[in-house]
C-alpha positions as CSV (number, residue, x, y, z in Angstrom):
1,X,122.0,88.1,107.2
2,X,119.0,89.9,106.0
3,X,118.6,89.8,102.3
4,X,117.5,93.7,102.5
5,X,118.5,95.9,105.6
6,X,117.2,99.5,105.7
7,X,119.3,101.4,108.6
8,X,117.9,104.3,109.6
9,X,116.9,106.3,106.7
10,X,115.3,109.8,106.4
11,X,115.0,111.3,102.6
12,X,113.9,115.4,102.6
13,X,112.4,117.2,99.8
14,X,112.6,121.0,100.5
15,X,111.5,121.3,104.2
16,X,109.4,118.1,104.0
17,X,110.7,114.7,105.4
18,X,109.1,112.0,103.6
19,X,111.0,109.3,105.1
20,X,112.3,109.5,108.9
21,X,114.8,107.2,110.3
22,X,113.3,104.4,109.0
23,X,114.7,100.6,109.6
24,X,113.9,97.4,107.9
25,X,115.1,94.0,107.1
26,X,113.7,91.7,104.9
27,X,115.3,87.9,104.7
28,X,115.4,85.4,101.9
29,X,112.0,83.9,100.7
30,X,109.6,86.2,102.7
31,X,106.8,88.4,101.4
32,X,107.3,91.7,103.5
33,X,103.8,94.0,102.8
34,X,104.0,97.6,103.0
35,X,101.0,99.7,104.2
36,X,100.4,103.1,105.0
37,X,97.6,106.4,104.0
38,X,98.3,107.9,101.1
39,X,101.2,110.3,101.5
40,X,102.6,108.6,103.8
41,X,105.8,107.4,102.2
42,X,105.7,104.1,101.3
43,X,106.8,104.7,97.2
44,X,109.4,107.4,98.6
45,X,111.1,104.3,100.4
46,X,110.8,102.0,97.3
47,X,112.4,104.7,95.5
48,X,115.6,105.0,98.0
49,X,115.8,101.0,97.8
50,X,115.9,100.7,94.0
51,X,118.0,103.7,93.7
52,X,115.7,106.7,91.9
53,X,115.7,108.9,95.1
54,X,119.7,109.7,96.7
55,X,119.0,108.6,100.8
56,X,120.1,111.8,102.8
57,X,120.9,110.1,105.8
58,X,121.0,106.3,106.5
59,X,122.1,103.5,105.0
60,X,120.6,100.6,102.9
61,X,122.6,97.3,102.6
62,X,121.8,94.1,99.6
63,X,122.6,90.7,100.7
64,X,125.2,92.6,103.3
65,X,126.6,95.1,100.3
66,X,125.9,98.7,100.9
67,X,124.1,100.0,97.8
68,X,123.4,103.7,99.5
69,X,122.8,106.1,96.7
70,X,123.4,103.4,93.7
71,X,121.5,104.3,90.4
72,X,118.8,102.5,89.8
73,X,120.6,100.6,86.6
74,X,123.3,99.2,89.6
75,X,120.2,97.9,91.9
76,X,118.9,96.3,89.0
77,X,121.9,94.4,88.2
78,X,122.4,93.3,91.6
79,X,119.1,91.7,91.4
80,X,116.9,94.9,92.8
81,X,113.8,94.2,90.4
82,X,110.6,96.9,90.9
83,X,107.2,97.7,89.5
84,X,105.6,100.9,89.3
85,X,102.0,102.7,91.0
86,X,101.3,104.1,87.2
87,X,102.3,101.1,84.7
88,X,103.7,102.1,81.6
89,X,104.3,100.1,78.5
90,X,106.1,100.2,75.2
91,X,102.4,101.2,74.0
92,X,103.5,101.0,70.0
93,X,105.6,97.8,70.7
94,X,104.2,94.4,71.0
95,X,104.3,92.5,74.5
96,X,107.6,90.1,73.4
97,X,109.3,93.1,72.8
98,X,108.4,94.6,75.3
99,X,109.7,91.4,77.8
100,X,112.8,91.3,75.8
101,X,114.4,94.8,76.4
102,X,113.9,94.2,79.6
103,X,115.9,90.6,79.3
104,X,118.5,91.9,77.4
105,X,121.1,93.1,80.2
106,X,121.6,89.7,81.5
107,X,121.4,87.7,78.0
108,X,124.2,87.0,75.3
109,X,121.7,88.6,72.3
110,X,118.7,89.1,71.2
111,X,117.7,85.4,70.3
112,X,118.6,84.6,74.0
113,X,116.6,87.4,75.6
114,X,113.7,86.4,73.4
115,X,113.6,83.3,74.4
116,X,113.9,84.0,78.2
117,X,110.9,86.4,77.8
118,X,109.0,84.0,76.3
119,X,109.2,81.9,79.4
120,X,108.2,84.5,81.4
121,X,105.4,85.6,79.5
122,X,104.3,81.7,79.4
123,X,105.2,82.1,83.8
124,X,103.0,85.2,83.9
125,X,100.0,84.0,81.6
126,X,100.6,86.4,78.6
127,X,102.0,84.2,76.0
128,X,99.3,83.9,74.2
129,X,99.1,87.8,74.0
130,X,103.1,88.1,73.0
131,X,102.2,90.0,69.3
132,X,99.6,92.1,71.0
133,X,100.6,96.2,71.5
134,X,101.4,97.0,75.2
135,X,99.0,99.9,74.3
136,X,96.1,97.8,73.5
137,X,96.3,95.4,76.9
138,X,94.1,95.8,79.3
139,X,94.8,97.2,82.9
140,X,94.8,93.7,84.4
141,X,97.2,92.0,81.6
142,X,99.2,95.6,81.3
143,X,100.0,95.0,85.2
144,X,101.3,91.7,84.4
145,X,103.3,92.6,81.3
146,X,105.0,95.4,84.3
147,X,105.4,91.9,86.3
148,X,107.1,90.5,83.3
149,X,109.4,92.8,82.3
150,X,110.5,93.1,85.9
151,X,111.3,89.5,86.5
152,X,113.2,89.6,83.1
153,X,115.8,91.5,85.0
154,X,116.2,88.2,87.0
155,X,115.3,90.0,90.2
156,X,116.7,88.7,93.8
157,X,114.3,90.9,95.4
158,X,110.8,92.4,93.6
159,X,109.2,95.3,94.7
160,X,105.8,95.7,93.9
161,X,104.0,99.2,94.5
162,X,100.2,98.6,94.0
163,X,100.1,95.7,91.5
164,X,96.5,95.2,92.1
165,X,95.4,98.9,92.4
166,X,92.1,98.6,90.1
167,X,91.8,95.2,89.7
168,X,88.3,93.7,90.0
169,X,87.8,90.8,92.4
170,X,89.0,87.5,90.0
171,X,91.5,89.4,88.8
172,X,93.4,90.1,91.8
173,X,92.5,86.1,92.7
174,X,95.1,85.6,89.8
175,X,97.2,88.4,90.7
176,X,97.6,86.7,94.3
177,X,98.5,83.2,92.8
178,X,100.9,84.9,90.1
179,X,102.7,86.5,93.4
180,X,102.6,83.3,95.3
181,X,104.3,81.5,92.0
182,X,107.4,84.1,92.0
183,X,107.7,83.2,95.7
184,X,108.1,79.8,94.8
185,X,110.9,80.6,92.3
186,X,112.5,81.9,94.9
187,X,112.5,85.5,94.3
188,X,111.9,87.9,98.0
189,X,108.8,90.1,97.6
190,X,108.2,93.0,99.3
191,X,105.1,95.0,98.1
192,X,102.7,98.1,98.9
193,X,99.0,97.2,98.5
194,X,95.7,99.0,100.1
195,X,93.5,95.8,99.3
196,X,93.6,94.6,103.3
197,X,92.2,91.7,102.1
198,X,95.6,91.3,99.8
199,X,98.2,92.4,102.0
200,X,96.8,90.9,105.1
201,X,96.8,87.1,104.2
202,X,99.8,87.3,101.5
203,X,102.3,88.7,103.7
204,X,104.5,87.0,106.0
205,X,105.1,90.6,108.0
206,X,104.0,94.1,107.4
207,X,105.1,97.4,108.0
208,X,103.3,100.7,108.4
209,X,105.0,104.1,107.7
210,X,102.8,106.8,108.7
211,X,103.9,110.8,108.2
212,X,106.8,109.0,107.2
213,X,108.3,106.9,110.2
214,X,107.5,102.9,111.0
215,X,104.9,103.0,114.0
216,X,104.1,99.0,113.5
217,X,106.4,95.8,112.1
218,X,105.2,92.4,112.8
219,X,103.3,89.5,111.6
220,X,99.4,90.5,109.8
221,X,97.7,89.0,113.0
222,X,99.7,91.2,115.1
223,X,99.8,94.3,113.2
224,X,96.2,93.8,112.9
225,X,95.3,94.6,116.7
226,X,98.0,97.3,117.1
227,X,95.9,100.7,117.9
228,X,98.7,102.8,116.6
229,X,97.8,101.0,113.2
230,X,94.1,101.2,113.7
231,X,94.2,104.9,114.4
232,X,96.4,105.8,111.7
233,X,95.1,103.6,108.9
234,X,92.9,100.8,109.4
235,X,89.8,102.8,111.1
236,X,89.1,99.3,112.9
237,X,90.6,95.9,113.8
238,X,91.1,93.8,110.7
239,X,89.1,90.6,110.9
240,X,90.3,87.5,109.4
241,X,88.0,85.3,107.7
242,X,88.6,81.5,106.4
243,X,88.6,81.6,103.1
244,X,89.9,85.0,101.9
245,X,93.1,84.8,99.3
């Protein structure tokens, strides 16, 4: 049994479809990469997963329990855990607090969640920034914090949409091994990223929604040499190099 299984879903706004009879399971332990141009309705289906868009036709299933249509607070406590494009922070709060109110729902009090956040933030490489305002992080250590708080919900399955959007080069290196880490404490990852270089040798498959339907599933390799992907998004065939993250 899949871990996540999309069936066949299509989500309108007005007269646009932004998601069309999409399907798509992810299993226990992988990293499932989402790519796609922009517009093409890769946050739309993140959104219908965690719960903050209603699915108009289709159905989405957790470890075998239709969640179709939950709120995004019911995902969350079946251990649906997400990140956003655009991060945003308690700016005026300090990064503990910040990891805290995310921990709460699943701790006893206050001492309990503060204690689980600071583990994470320790996990995530921001402990030693745990008094510093979420305002007053920079954009690499503000992505993290978004990390943070989401893995303080004690996610089953993480959804991260552009975690390394801006990044420079050695931070995304770190961004990579902080992904591979959460992989290791078992938590599923399914993630959009337009860094090829990311998404092609962190993923264990990858998807590609264009104008809003799957034209490609399979492993990077694969996906890499399919011409539907290359015309659509990739320009040219995707060339692996020894080496790359």
């Amino acid at each position: 049994m899949p871990l996540l299984d999309i069936q066949s879903v299509t989500k309108r706004f007005g007269g646009l479809t932004a998601i069309h009879d999409v399907s798509l399971q992810i299993n226990q332990g992988e990293i499932m990469g989402l790519i796609g141009p922009n517009g093409a309705g890769k946050t739309t289906l993140f959104n219908l997963v965690s719960g903050f868009y209603p699915v108009d036709s289709g159905e989405v299933l957790f470890q075998g329990q239709k969640i179709t249509n939950f709120p995004p607070h019911e995902c969350c406590h079946l251990g649906i855990g997400r990140t956003f494009q655009t991060v945003k922070t308690f700016a005026k709060h300090d990064v503990l607090y910040n990891v805290t109110v995310a921990a709460l729902p699943r701790m006893k009090g206050v001492k309990e969640a503060q204690e689980s956040a600071l583990e994470i933030l320790s996990f995530v490489g921001l402990a030693g920034k745990k008094d510093h305002l979420g305002g007053a992080l920079t954009l690499a250590d503000r992505k993290r914090l978004e990390i943070a708080r989401a893995l303080a919900t004690q996610p089953k399955l993480l959804l991260l949409d552009e975690a390394m959007a801006g990044l420079n080069p050695a931070e995304v290196e770190e961004a990579l091994l902080l992904i591979r880490k959460i992989r290791e404490r078992g938590v599923t990852i399914f993630l959009i990223e337009h860094v090829m270089q990311v998404i092609m040798n962190l993923s264990d498959r990858i998807a590609i929604i264009h104008y809003g339907e799957k034209i490609s599933e399979g492993p990077p390799h694969e996906v890499a040499k399919d011409k539907k992907v290359i015309e659509a998004y990739l320009g040219k065939e995707y060339v692996f190099r020894e080496g790359q993250s």
